[in-house]
C-alpha positions in Angstrom: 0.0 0.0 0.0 1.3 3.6 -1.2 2.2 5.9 1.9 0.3 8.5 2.4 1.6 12.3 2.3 -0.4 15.8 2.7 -0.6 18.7 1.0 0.4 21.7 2.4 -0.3 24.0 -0.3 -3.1 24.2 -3.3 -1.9 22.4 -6.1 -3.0 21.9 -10.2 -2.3 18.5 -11.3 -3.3 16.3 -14.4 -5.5 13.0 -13.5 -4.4 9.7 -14.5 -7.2 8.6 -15.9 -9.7 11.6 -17.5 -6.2 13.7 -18.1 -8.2 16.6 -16.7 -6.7 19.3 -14.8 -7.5 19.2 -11.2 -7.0 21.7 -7.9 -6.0 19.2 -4.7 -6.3 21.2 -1.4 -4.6 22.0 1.2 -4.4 19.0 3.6 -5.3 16.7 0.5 -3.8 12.9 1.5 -2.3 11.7 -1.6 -1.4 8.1 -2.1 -1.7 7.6 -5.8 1.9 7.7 -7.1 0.3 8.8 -10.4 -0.6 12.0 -8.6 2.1 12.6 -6.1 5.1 12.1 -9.1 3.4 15.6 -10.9 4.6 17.6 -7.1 8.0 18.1 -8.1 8.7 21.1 -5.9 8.9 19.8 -2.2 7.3 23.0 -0.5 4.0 21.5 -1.8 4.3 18.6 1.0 3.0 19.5 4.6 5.8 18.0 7.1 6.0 14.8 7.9 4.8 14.6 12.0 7.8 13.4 14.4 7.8 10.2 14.8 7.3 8.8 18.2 10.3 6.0 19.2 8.8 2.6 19.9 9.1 1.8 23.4 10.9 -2.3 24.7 9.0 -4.3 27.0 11.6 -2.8 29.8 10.8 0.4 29.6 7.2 0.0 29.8 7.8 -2.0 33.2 
């Protein structure tokens, strides 16, 4: 399954399938490599949140 990444600005992109010219949101989750390979500029991508570390069984005791 693709990864999922959000838009952080308003972008025009071409779709894959009707080749018609389409405004994705802000905050858009894009997982269709089709549509996230026409966002070359990487400004258009919100940032990714921190990730949190995975804890071991002896810190959770």
């Amino acid at each position: 399954m693709p990864v999922a990444r959000t838009l952080a600005v308003a972008v025009f992109v071409i779709d894959p399938t009707t080749h018609e010219t389409v405004l994705l949101q802000p905050g858009t989750q894009i997982t269709d490599p089709a549509i996230a390979e026409q966002m070359t500029h990487p400004d258009v991508w919100a940032p990714d949140p921190p990730r949190q570390s995975r804890r071991t069984k002896a810190e959770t005791q």
